[in-house]
N, C-alpha and C positions, 0 to 999 in steps of 0.2 A: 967718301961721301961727306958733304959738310953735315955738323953735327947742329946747325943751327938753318940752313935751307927747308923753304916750304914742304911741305908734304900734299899728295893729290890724292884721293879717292873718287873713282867714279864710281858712282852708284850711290842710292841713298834710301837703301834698304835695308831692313834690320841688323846686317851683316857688318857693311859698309860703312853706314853710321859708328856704327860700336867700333869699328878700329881706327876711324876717324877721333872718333873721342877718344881713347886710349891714347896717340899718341899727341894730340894737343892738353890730354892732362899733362902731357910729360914737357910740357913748355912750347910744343913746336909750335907754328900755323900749319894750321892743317885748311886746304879747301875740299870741301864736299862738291862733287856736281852731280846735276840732278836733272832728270828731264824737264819737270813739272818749277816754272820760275815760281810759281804762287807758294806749293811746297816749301821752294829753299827760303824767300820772303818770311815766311811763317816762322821756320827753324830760325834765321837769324836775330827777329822780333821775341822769340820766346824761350830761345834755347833749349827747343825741345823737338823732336821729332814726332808728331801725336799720330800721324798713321801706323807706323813701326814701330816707336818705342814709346810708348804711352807712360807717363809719370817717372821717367829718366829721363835729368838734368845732365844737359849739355853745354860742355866748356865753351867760353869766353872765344876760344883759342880755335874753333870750330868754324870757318865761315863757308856757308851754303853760295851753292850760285847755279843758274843755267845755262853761262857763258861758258864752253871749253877753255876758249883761250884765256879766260880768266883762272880759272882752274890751274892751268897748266904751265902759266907765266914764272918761269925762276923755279921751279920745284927737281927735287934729284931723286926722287923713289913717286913712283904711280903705284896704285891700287887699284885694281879691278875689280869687281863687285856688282857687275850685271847678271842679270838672266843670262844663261846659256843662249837663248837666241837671237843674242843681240850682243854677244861677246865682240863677232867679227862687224859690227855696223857702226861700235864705238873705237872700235880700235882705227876703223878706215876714218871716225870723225877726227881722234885724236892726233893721226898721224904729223899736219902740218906745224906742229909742235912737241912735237918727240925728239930730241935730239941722239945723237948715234951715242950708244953707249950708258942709255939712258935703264934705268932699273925698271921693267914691271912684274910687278906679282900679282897673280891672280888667283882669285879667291872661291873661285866660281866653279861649282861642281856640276857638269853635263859632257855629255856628246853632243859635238854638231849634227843635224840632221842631213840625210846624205853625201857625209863627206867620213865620215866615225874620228873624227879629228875631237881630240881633249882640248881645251882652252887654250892651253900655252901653245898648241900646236897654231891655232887661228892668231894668235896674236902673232908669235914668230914670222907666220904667212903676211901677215900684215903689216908686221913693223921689226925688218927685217935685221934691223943695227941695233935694236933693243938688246937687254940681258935681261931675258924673261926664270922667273922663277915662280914656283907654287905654294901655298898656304892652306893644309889641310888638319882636320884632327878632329875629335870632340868639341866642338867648340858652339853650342847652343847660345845662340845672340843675346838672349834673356838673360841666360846667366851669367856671363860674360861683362852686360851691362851691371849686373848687380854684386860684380868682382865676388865672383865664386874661382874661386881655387881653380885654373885651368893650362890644360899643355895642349901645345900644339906642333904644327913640324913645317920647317922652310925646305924645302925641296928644290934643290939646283944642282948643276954641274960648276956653278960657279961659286968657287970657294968664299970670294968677298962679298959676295952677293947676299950669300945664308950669313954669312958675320954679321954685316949689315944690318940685314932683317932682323936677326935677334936684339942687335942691341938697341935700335929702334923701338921691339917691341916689349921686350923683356919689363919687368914688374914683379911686384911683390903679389899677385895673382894672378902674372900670365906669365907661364915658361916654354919658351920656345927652341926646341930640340932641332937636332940639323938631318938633312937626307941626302945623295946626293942621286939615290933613287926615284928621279921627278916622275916618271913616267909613272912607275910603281903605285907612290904617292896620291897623284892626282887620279887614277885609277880607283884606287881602293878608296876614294874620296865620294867619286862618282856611281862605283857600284852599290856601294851600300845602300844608294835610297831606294833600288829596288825590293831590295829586302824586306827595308823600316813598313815596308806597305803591304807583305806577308807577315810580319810581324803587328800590327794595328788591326789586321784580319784575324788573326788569330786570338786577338786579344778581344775582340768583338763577337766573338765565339766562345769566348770565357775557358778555352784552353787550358790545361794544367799546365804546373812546371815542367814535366819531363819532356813534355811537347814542345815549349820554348827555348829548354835549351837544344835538345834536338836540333830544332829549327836556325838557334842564334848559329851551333856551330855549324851545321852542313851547307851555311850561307856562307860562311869565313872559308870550307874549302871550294864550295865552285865559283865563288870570287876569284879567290886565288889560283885556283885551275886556268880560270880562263885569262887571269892578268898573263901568268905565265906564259901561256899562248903567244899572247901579245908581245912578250920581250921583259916583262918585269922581273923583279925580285923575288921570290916567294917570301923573303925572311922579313919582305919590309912589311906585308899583314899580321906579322903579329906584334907591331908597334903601336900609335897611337891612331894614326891614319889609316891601320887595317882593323885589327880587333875592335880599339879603342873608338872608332868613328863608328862603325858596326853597333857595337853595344850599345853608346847612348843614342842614335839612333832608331835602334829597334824597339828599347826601353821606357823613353821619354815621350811622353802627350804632348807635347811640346812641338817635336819633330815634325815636319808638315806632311810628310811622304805616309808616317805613321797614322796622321789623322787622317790622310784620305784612303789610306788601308781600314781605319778603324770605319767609316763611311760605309766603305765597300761591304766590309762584313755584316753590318747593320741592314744592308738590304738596298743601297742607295746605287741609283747607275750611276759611272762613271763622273757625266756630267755635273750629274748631284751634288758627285762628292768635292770636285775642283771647286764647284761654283758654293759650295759651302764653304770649304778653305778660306775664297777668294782671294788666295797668292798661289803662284807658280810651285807645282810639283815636280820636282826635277826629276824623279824617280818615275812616273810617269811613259815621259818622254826616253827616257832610260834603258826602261824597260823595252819597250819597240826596237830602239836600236842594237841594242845588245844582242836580243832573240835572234833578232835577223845577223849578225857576226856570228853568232855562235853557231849557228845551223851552217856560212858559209864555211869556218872553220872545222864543223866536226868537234866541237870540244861539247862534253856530255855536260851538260845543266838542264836536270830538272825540276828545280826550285823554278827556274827563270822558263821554262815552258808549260811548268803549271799554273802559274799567277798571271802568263801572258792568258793565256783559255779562259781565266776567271775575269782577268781586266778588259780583253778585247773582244773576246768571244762569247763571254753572256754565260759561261760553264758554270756548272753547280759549286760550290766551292769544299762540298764533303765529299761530292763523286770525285774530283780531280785529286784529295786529298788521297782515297781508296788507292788511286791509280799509281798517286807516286810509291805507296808502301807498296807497292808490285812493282817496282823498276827495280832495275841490276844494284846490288846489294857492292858500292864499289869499295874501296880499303879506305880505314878511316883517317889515316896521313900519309896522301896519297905520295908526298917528296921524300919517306922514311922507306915505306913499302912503295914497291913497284905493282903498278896495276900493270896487267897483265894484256 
């Protein structure tokens, strides 16, 4: 890859933004695209993004646009950075300027909706000569922008590919670890926002510790339960992407999946609580499709069948609590000990 060629991020969302800026600190051009042309006019007017990143200054080296093909012109690495439901609408806009061979990463933590296809699965589907690889971990947008100490993990089967990415992204506040567990990866990226949203529940309940932790680990093992189902790794959860995206997830006010848990718990329907956010809950959406995998699988999650009852079904959220301390008592590592 040239060490001096544009760089592309679609999307220009809190997420998107911040590693757009990251690597145009680092000298590149970077272009942002963006649905909204008035948006990207603004950012480029003021080098700031004021809907997502309010009072973070935006490099020189950053230019916004609503043109794809302007985006996309001369650049050797994409970034993806959409909503999940609109992973595969940008990839089909993208595609007449993709070149075979061309790098994307995608950044974007969800399931597609009836197809249970992870991002990079939708992108591959759609841009089929690409060398698609994933970008997950701890990584809160905010903090991120205000260069706090942070790791994260490139996920591929292509060895150049994570090289790449790292050295791209690599800094003296962002360190970026390699996988070549992508599946695993963008999995344990994905699950965890279901969690962050029994965790914001419970926090809105004023829960003790013992509860918490309780809750943080028995989420890390039917996460992992169920990754494994799928074909993952089990070892790659207790990385950064598995525990590590877990924890500040479930922990930080910050987390959006968190705050429309902490919504919920406060007494707020569903509605309420998205249209309080007013950004995409990923966890959410998540959550639905998961339940319905894991019932056609057979893979035991009860975390994820009692927060379905309380989010979709209107269930009390102490009676559902009662119910789960009355389920099968199952081993507490379940890949050391054999359940039975």
């Amino acid at each position: 890859m040239s060490s001096s060629a544009a760089v592309a991020v679609l999307g220009g969302g809190n997420f998107g933004t911040v590693i757009a800026n990251m690597i145009a600190e680092k000298g590149r051009e970077v272009r942002l695209w963006m649905r909204d042309a008035d948006a990207a006019e603004q950012i480029n007017a003021v080098h700031e993004n004021r809907r997502y990143l309010p009072g973070v200054s935006l490099s020189e080296g950053l230019i916004a646009t609503s043109d794809m093909a302007q985006a996309l012109d001369g650049v050797d690495i994409v970034f993806v950075s959409v909503p999940s439901s609109a992973v595969r609408e940008v990839a089909r806009q993208a595609r007449p300027w993709i070149k075979p061979g061309q790098i994307l990463v995608s950044t974007t933590k969800g399931i597609e909706a009836g197809t249970f296809c992870l991002m990079s699965e939708v992108i591959s589907q759609e841009l089929p000569d690409a060398r698609v690889g994933v970008l997950s971990g701890p990584n809160l947008a905010k903090e991120v922008a205000q260069r706090e100490l942070t790791g994260t993990v490139i996920a591929s089967s292509d060895e150049q590919l994570r090289d790449s990415i790292q050295a791209l992204l690599h800094s003296g506040y962002f360190r970026v670890y390699a996988s070549s567990d992508t599946y695993g990866v963008e999995l344990g990226g994905t699950l965890k926002n279901i969690y962050a949203i029994a965790a914001g529940m419970s926090a809105a309940f004023g829960m003790g510790e013992n509860t918490k932790s309780m809750l943080l680990t028995r989420s890390l093992a039917e996460m992992s339960r169920f990754a494994v189902s799928m074909g993952a790794n089990p070892l790659t959860f207790l990385g950064l992407a598995g525990v590590g995206d877990l924890i500040v997830t479930c922990m930080s006010p910050l987390s959006r999946n968190y705050r429309v848990g902490y919504a919920l718990g406060q007494g707020k329907t569903l509605q309420e609580a998205i249209d309080t956010l007013g950004e995409v809950a990923e966890g959410v959406n998540t959550l639905r499709q998961v339940r319905n995998k894991a019932a056609e699988k057979e893979v035991y999650m009860p975390l994820v069948d009692g927060l379905y009852q309380v989010v979709f079904e209107g269930a009390p959220v102490q009676e559902v609590a009662k119910r789960m301390m009355l389920n099968q008592q199952a081993s507490d590592v379940e890949f050391v000990l054999p359940r039975s």
